[in-house]
Wavefront OBJ file of the C-alpha trace (Angstrom):
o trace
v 146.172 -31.051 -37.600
v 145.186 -28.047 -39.717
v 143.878 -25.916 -36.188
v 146.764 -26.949 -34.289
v 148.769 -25.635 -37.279
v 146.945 -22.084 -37.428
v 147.524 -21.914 -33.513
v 150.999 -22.410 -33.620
v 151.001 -19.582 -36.501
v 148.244 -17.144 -34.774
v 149.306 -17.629 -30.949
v 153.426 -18.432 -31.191
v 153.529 -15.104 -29.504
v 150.966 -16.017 -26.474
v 152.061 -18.971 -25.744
v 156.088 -17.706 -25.815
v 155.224 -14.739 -23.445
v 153.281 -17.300 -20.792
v 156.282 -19.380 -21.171
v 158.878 -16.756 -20.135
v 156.702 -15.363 -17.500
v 157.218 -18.875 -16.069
v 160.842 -19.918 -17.193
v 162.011 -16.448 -16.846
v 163.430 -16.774 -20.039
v 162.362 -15.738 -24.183
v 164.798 -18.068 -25.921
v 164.204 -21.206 -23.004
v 160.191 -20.006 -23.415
v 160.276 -20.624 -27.213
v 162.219 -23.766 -27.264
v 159.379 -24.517 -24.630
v 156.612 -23.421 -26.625
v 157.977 -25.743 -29.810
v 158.871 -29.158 -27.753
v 154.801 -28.587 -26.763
v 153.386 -27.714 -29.766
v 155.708 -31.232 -31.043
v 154.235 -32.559 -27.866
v 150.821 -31.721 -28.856
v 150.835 -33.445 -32.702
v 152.348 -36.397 -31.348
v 149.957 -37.004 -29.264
v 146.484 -35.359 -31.205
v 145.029 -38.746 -30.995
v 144.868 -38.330 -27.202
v 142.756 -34.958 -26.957
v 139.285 -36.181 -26.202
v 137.463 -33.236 -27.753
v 135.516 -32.489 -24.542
v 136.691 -29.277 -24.303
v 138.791 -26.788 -27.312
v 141.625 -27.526 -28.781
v 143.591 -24.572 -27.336
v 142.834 -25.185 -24.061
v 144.201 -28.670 -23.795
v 147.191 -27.044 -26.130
v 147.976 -24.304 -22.996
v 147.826 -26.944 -20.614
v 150.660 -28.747 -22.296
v 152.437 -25.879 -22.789
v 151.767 -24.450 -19.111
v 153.080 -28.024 -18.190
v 156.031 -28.054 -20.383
v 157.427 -24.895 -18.753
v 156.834 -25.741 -15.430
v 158.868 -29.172 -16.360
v 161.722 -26.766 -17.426
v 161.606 -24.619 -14.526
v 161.675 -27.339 -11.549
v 164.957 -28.906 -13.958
v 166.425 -25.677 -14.616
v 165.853 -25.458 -10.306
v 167.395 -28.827 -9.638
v 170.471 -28.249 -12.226
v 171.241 -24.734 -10.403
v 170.805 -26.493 -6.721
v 173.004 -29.584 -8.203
v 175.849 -26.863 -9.433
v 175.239 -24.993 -6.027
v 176.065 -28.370 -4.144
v 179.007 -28.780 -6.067
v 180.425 -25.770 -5.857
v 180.078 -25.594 -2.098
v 181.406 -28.948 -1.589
v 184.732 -28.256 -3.624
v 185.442 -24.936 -2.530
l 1 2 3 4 5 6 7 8 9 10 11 12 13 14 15 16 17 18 19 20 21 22 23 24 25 26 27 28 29 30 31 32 33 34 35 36 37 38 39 40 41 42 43 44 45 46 47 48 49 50 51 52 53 54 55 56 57 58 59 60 61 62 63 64 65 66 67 68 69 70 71 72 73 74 75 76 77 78 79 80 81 82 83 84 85 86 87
């Protein structure tokens, strides 16, 4: 818990600026970058330790951005639809 706590602290910054470059957004990329890192200590008893700690943490929060940008895609296609079919 203590390393995933000091990367959180050291790499907030990192991991926020991979986030927007995928979300396209800061504020969405650090709301991102928290719901992983919560993500992460959650589920600590899952990481297997066969490779380091920070990688498996920028997988999740690789993963957790992409998750926001194919929803963030699906709400703006939904809206689109909606519009287009009222007017």
């Amino acid at each position: 818990m203590a390393e995933i706590e000091s990367l959180y602290r050291e790499r907030f910054h990192d991991f926020v600026a991979v986030a927007a470059s995928i979300v396209g957004e800061r504020e969405s990329a650090r709301e991102v970058v928290q719901d992983a890192f919560a993500s992460v200590v959650r589920n600590c008893r899952d990481f297997r330790r066969d490779g380091p700690l920070e990688a498996w943490v920028w997988r999740v929060v690789i993963n957790a951005a992409r998750k926001k940008r194919r929803r963030h895609a699906r709400e703006a296609q939904a809206h689109a639809t909606a519009v287009a079919m009222n007017g």
